[in-house]
C-alpha positions in Angstrom: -38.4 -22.4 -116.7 -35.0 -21.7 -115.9 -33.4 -22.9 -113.1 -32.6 -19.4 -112.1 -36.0 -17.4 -112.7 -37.2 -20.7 -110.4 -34.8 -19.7 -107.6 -36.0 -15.7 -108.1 -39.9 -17.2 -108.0 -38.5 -19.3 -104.9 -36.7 -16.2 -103.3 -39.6 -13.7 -103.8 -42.4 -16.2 -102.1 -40.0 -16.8 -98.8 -40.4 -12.8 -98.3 -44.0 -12.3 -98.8 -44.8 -15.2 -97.2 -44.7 -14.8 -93.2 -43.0 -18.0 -91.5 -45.6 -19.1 -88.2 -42.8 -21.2 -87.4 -40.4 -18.9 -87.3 -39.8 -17.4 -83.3 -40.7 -13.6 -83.2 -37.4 -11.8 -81.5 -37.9 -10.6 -78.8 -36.8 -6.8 -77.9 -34.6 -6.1 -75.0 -34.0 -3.2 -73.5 -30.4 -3.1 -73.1 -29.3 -2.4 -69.8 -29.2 0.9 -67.9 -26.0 2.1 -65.3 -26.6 2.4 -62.0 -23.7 4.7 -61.2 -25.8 7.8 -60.7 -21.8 9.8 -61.3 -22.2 8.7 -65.4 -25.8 10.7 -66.1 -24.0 13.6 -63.7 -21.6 13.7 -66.3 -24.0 13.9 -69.0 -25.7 16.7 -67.6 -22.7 18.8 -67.0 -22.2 18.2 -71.1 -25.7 19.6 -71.3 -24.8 22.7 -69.6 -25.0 25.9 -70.8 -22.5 28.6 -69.2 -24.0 31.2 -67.7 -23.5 34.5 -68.1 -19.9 36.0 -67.3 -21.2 39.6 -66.2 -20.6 40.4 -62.2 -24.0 41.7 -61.5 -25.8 38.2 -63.0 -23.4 35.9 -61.0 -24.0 38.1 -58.0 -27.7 37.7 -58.7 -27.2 33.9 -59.2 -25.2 33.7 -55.7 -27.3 35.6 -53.7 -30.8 34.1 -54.5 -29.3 30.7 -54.3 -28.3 31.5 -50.6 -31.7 33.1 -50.2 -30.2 36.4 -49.9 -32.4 38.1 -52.9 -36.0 37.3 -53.7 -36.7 34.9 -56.9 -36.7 37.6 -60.4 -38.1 35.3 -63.3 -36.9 37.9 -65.9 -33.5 37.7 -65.2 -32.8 34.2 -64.2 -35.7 32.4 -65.7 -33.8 32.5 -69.0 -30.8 30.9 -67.4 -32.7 28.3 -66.3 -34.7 27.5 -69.2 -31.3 27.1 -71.1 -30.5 24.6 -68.4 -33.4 22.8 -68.0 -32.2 19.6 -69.5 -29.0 19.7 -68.0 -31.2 19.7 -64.5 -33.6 17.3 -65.5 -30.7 14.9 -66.3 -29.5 15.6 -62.7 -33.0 15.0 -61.1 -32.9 11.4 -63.0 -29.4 11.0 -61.7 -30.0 11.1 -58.1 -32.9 8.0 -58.1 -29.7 5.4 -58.6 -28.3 3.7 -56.2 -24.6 4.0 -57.0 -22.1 6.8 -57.2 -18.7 5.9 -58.2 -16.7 9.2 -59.5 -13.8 7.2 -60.8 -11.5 9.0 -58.7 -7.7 8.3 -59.3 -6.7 7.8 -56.1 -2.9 6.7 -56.8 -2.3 10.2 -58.5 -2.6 11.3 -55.3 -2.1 15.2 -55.6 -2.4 15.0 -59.5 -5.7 13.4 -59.6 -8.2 15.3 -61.2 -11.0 17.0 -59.5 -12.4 18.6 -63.1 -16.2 17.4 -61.9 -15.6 19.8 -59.2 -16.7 23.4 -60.3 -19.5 21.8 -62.4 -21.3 20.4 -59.7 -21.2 23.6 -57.9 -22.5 25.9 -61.1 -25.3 22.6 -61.5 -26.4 22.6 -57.8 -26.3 26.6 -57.9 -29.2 25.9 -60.9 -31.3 23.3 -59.1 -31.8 25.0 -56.1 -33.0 28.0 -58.1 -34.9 25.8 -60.6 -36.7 24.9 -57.6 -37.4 28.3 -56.2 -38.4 29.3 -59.8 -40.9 26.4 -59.1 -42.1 27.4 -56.1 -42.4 31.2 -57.3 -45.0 29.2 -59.8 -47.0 27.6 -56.4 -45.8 24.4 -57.9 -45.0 23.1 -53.9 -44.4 19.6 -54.8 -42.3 20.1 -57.4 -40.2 22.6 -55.6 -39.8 20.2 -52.6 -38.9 17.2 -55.0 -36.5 19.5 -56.7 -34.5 20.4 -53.2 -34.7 17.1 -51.8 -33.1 15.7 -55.3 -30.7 18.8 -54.5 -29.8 17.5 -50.9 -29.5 13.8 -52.8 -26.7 15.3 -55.2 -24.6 16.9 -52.5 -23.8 13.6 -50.7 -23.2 11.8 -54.1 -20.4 14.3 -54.9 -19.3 14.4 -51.6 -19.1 10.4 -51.5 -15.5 8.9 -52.0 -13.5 12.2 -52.0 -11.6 14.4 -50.1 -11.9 17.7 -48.6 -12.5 19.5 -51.5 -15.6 17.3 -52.7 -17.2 18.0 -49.0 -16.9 21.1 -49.0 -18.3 21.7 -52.6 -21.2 19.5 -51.3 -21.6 21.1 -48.2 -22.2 24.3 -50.1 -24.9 22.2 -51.9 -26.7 20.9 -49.4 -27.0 23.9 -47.0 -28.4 26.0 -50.1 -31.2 23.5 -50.1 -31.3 24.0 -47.0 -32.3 27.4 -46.9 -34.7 27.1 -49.2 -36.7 24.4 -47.5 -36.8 26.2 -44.3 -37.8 29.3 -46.2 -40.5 27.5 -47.6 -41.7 25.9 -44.4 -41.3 29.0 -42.3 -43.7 31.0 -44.7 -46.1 28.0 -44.7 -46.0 27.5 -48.7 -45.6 23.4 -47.8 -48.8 21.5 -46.7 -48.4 18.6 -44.3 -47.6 15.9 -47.0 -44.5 18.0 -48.4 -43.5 18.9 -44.8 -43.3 15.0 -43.8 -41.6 14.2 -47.2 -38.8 16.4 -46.1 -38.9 15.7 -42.6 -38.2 12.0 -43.8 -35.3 13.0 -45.9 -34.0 15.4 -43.9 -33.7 13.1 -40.5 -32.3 10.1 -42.7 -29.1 12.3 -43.2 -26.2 12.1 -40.4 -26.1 15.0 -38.2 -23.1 17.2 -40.1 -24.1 16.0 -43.2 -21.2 14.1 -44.3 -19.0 11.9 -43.4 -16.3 14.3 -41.9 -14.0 11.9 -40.9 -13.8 9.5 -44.4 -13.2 13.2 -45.8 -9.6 13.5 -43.4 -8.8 10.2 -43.9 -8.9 10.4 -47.9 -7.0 13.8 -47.6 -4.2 12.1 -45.3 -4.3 9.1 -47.7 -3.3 11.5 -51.0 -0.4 12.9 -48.7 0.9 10.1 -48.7 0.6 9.2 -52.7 1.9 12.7 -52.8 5.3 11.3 -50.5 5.8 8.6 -53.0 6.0 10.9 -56.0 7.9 13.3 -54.5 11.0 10.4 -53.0 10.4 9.3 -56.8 11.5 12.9 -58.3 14.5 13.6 -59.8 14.1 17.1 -57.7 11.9 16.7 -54.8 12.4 20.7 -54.6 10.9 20.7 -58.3 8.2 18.1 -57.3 7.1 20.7 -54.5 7.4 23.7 -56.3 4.9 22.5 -58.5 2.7 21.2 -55.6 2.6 24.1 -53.9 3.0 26.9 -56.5 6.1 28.9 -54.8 9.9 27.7 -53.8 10.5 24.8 -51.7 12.4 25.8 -48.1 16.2 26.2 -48.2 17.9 22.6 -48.0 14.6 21.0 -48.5 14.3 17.0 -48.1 11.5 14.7 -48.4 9.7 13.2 -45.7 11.0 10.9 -44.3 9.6 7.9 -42.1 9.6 9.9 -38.4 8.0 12.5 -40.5 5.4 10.4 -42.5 4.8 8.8 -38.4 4.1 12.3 -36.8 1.5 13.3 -40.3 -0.2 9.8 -39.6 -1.1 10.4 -35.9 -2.1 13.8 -36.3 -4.7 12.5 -39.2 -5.7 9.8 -36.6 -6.5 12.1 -33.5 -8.1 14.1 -36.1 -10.5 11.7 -37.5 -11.2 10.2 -34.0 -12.2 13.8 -33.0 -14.6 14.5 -36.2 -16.6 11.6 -34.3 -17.4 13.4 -31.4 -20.1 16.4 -30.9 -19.2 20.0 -32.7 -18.5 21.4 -29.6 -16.0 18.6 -28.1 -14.5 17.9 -31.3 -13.4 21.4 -31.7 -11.7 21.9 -27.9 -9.9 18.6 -29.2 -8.5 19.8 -32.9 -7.8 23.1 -31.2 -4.9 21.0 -29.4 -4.3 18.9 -32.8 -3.7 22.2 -35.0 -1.4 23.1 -32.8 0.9 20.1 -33.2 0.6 21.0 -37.4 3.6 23.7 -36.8 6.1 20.8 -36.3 5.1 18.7 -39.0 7.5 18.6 -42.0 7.1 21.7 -44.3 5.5 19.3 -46.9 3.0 18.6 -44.1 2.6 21.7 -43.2 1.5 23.4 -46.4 -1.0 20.8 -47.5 -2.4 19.8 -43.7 -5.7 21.7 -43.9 -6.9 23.8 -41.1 -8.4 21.4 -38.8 -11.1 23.6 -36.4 -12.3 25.2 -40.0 -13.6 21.6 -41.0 -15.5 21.4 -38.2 -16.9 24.5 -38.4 -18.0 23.4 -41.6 -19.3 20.5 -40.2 -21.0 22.6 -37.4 -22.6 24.9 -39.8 -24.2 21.8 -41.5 -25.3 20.6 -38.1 -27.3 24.0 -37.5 -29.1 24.8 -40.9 -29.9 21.0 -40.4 -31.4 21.6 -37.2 -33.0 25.1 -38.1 -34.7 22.8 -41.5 -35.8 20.3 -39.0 -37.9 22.9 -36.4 -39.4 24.5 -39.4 -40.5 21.4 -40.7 -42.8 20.5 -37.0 -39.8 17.6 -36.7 -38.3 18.8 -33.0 
């Protein structure tokens, strides 16, 4: 026999032949994020845009504020081209980090692109779990909203006005639907102390107000360094603000910077107190706004409006709370 047929022979009994001393791998599942902001993403890939006609985004609006009852033959079909897209969000919300990877030293040019999505998805869960409700699925419904109230923190978390107030919007259409629920007593007692739970676990307003001015009055300032880096700082404001910068305009400078800082500081300070004392406070604080420099001036937001926000939270919070037996 040849010495290569012996080699083939050899080769052919290795295969069939099972090795017991060989180890048996081992499968391992590789490892899974825990930044809940990465499966958000993926979900907003999944979504499906929905219809551009007025009288369907009305539709879409006003049932998700609780303003029109549920109609399955309209929506349904919306939501049923959605459904993984929510599903993914539901999974989402059960990790323990949320990290949007927010560019912070962009400062005004950082990009808020996750922004509009996570209003259109929120808008969808909140009516996915109306939808479910409709169905007398209760627990479903409730596990739905409360992964709802979950989501509008998590894009609130780490960003600046813009992301509260997109989260606000969130949370205070979950809101409503809960204390619908509970006022037309469609929860039994476990559902009604599952939200309670979740509901009196969340700070008073919501959010945290005052991280929210804090981040804003930290881009101003990223915004100050680009603009003393121009070649134009009237260019570099133009295409801040969208019109002409003011005759003879200068950036800030430090007097200027001094002045935004302490009005951001009083500000924040104030989004710690109650509604109603926090607002008699910024009331005085806005004022000071009109002689702040005309950078300042234009990008300062309106102080007394956040905390009406804020105040708005406060109440539907409040209003969830009594319907749910909780005060």
């Amino acid at each position: 026999m040849s010495r290569d047929i012996l080699k083939i022979l050899i080769l052919a009994i290795l295969i069939a032949v099972p090795a017991p001393a060989r180890a048996q791998a081992k499968s391992v599942q590789p490892p899974e994020t825990r930044n809940a902001a990465l499966r958000y993403w993926l979900a907003f890939a999944d979504m499906q845009d929905p219809p551009a006609d007025k009288p369907t985004q009305d539709l879409l609006e006003k049932t998700a504020a609780g303003d029109a009852p549920w109609d399955d033959s309209k929506l349904g079909p919306i939501l049923d081209q959605n459904e993984t897209a929510i599903l993914a969000m539901h999974r989402a919300t059960k990790l323990p980090e949320c990290d949007w990877g927010l560019e912070y030293g962009r400062g005004p040019r950082a990009s808020i692109a996750y922004v509009p999505r996570s209003r259109v998805l929120a808008r969808l869960n909140t009516l996915y779990g109306m939808r479910l409700m409709a169905k007398g699925e209760s627990q479903a419904a409730v596990d739905t909203w409360l992964d709802g109230i979950q989501f509008s923190q998590q894009v609130a978390h780490g960003g600046t006005l813009i992301f509260q107030l997109v989260g606000k919007m969130a949370m205070l259409s979950n809101f409503r639907a809960l204390t619908s629920a509970a006022e037309s007593h469609q929860l039994n007692d476990q559902e009604k102390t599952q939200a309670l739970a979740a509901v009196r676990a969340l700070p008073a307003g919501g959010f945290d107000w005052a991280q929210a001015l804090a981040h804003e009055e930290a881009t101003l300032e990223v915004g100050i360094q680009q603009m003393a880096q121009a070649e134009n700082p009237s260019a570099y404001y133009k295409e801040m603000m969208g019109h002409d910068a003011p005759t003879n305009f200068t950036a800030p400078v430090a007097k200027d910077i001094a002045e935004c800082r302490a009005l951001f500081s009083d500000a924040e300070a104030a989004m710690h107190l109650p509604t109603a004392q926090a607002r008699e406070r910024l009331l005085a604080i806005q004022a000071r706004v009109s002689t702040l420099h005309p950078y300042f001036r234009e990008t300062t937001p309106t102080l007394t409006k956040v905390n009406d926000a804020r105040a708005e939270v406060e109440a539907s919070r409040q209003k969830l709370l009594a319907a749910l037996g909780g005060n």
